[in-house]
Every structure is written in structure tokens, then in C-alpha cells.
C-alpha positions, 0 to 999 in steps of 0.5 A: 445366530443359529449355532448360539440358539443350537448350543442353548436347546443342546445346554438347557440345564447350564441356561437352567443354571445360569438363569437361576444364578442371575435370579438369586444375584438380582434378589440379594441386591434388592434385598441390600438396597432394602436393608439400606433405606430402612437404615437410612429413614430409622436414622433420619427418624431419630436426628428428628427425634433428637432435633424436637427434644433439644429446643424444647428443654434448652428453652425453659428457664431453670426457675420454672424446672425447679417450680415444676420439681416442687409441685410434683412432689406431692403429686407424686405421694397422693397419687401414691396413697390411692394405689393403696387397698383400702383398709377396710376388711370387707371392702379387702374382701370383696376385692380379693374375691374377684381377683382370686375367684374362678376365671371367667372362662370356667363360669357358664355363659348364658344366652339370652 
């Protein structure tokens, strides 16, 4: 027992090393086994993605898919007449002047 305690204070920078070593072996092992978990959840996440999508499109009856297509339509085309500018020059006006005025930063900011 007294020679291994004599060898190790005689060899402290080989005990230095191999300590370092096991430190560095033991990180990566930990880091494989995080990388694993995260892994594993990410795709336990999408098989409860894929297993929520599927019954809800598998269980509509088609007619009601094609009402749904009909009706949208028009949905569609007034919701796309309202992203319009209006016609108007002044109200065009008004509009591009805020757009492409001086930045906020650049306007003083009075305290009250």
C-alpha cells in the first residue's frame, strides 16, 4: 500500500493526466447519451404529431371537404380586395407619408 501511494506523489503529472483523461471520457459519454434523449423525444414528438393529424382528416366525409372548398373561395378573393390601398390619392397620400417618412428614432422624444 505504501509503495502505490509512494509511486503516485513520485508520478504526479502521469495521475495529472490520467485524471484528466477519465474526466474528458466521462464528458463525451454524457454528452452521446444527451444527444440520444433529445433524439428520441424529437421523434416521439412527431409520431404524436402524425398520430393527431391522421384521425381528424381520415374521419370527415368528402362531401363536407368539397362545401368547405366552395365557401372558401370567396372568402379567399374579399379577403384579398381588403389588402388593397385604397383608391383614393389623399388617403394614398396620408399613407405613404408614414410609411416613408423620418424614422421614429430621428424625431425628438419629448418628456412630460
Amino acid at each position: 500500500m505504501m509503495t502505490l501511494i509512494d509511486w503516485l506523489l513520485d508520478n504526479i503529472f502521469v495521475v495529472f493526466i490520467l485524471g484528466a483523461f477519465i474526466s474528458w471520457i466521462g464528458k463525451r459519454i454524457k454528452t452521446v447519451e444527451e444527444t440520444v434523449e433529445r433524439t428520441q423525444q424529437q421523434e416521439q414528438k412527431t409520431t404524436v404529431v402524425v398520430t393527431e393529424v391522421e384521425p381528424k382528416v381520415t374521419t370527415r366525409p368528402v362531401k363536407k371537404v368539397q362545401e368547405q372548398m366552395t365557401v372558401s373561395q370567396p372568402a379567399e378573393e374579399q379577403h384579398k380586395k381588403t389588402k388593397q390601398l385604397p383608391t383614393h390619392p389623399l388617403v394614398q397620400g396620408v399613407i405613404f407619408s408614414e410609411v416613408l417618412g423620418p424614422p421614429r428614432a430621428k424625431l425628438p422624444y419629448g418628456r412630460k
